[in-house]
N, C-alpha and C positions, 0 to 999 in steps of 0.2 A: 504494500500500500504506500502509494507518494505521501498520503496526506493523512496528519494524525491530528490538526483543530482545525476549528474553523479560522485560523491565524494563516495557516496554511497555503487557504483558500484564495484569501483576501488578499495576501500578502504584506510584506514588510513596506516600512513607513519609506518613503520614495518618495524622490521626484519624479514629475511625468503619467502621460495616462493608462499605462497599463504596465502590469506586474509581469508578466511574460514579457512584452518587448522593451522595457525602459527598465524597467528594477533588476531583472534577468541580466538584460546584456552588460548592465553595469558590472554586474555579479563576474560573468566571463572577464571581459576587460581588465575586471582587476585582480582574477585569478592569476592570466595570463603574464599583468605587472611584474605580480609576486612572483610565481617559477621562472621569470625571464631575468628578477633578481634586480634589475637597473632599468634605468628611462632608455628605451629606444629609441633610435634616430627617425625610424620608418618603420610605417604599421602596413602591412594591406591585407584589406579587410573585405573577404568572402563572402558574400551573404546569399542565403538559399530558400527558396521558397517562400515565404509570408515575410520572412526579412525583409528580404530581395526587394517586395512589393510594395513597401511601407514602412520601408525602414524612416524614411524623412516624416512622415505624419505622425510616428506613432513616438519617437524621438531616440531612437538604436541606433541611430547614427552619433549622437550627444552624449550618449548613455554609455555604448562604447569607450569611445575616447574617454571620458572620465573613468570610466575602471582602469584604464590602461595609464592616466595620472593619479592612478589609486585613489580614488574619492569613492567612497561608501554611497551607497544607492537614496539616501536621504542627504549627499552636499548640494546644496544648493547654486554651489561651481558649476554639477552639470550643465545646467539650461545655455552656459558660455563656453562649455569643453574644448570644441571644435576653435574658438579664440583666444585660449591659454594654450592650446597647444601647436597655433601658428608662434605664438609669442616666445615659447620655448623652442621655437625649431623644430616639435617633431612635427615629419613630412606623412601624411595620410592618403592613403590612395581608395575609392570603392570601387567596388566589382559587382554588378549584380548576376549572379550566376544563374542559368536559364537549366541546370543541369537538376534533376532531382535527386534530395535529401532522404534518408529514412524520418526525418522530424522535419516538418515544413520552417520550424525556427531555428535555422542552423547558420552558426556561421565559425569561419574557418581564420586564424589569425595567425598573420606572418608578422613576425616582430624581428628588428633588424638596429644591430650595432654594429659597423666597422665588419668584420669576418663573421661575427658571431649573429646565431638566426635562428629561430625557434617558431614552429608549425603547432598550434592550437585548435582544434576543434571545439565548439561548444555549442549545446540546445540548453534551450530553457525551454524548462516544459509544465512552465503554469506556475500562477503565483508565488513568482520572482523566485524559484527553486531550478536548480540546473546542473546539467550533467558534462564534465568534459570526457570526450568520448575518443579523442588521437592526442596522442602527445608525439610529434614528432613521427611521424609516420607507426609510433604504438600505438593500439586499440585499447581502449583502457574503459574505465567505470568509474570514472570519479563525482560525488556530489557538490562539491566544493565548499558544503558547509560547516567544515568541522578542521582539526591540523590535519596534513598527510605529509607523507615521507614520499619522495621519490627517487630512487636508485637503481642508476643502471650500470648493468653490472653483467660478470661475466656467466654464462648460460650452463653450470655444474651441477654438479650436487652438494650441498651443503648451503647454499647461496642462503637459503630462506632460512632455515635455520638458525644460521649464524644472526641474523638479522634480529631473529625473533628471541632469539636470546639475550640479546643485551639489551634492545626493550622490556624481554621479563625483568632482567636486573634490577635496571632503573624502575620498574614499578608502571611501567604504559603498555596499556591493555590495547588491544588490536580491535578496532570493530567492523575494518574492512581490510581483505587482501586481495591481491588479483598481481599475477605476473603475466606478461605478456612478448613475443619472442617472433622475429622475425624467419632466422631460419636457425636452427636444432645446434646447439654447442658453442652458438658466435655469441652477440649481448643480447642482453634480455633488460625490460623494465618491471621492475618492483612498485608496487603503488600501494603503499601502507596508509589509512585513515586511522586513524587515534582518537583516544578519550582525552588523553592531555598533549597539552604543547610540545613540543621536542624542540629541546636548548641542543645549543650549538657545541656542546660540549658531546652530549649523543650521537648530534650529527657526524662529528670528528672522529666518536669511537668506531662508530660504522666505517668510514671512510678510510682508515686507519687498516682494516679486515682485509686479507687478500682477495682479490678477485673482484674488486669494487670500485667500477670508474667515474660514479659521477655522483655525489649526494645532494637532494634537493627536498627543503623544507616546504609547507605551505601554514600557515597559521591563522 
């Protein structure tokens, strides 16, 4: 079940007129921020389906950009996103994609600094609740409303365990896993959702582990 009140339903307190396309896409935008770690130079930004169609009326386009200057789904920045982020330099590109979605609210986010470039997927799917669904060409399950761990890492045995281990340690309990792997023995992503935060000191233990190339917080 998506939905466990009527808080749910309604959605979180927001700018903008609806909770799927403005509360939502903020929610992505500033998932995306966060895993990408730093202010991008250059966003382009995918849009599919009922996005695609309405992104400007319904304000996904504003909504966006502000997650991606990490503003929370109630700043009030939004409504001006798109003109704090000419002023900062970052360069925005749209796309309306004529291609079909599994989720008619999809969109796809390239975020770009210097070499470094990071591919997002994300649907919202109803009162401002949302799912990232590729991380860099991974298939993945993430809600994005709670901490996650992401780790990509080498495709062995022992991978998850070792993982899961020094989470027991520290006392943070798992409430979501999912590995995900392109082809059999090369790297794989780990996508761990958490009851509590994971400090950067966990983060380093993991990183620290053999076989472990890339550690990535979300809080």
């Amino acid at each position: 079940m998506k939905f466990r009140s009527v808080f749910d339903i309604i959605g979180p307190v927001m700018i903008g007129p609806s909770s799927s396309h403005t509360a939502g896409a903020a929610r992505i935008g500033r998932v995306a921020r966060q895993l990408f770690g730093k202010q991008p130079e250059q966003v382009n930004i995918h849009l599919f389906g009922s996005f695609a169609k309405t992104y400007k009326g319904h304000g996904t386009d504003v909504a966006l950009i502000g997650g991606l200057l990490d503003y929370d789904t109630d700043d009030e920045r939004i409504v001006d996103a798109l003109s704090y982020a000419e002023d900062i330099g970052l360069k925005v590109n749209f796309f309306e994609e004529e291609e079909e979605a599994e989720h008619p609210n999809t969109v796809r986010l390239v975020l770009k600094l210097g070499e470094e470039e990071m591919k997002l997927t994300g649907v919202s799917i109803g009162g401002g609740k949302v799912e990232v669904v590729e991380l860099n060409d991974y298939e993945l399950k993430l809600s994005g409303n709670g901490p996650a761990l992401f780790i990509l890492h080498h495709d062995r045995y022992g991978a998850v365990a070792t993982v899961a281990g020094i989470l027991a340690k520290h006392e943070i309990n798992i409430s979501y896993m999912e590995v995900s792997r392109k082809v059999r023995g090369e790297t794989a992503l780990m996508v761990i959702e958490t009851d509590q935060s994971i400090s950067k000191e966990v983060a380093d233990e993991i990183t620290g582990q053999p076989y472990m190339y890339n550690v990535a917080t979300l809080d």
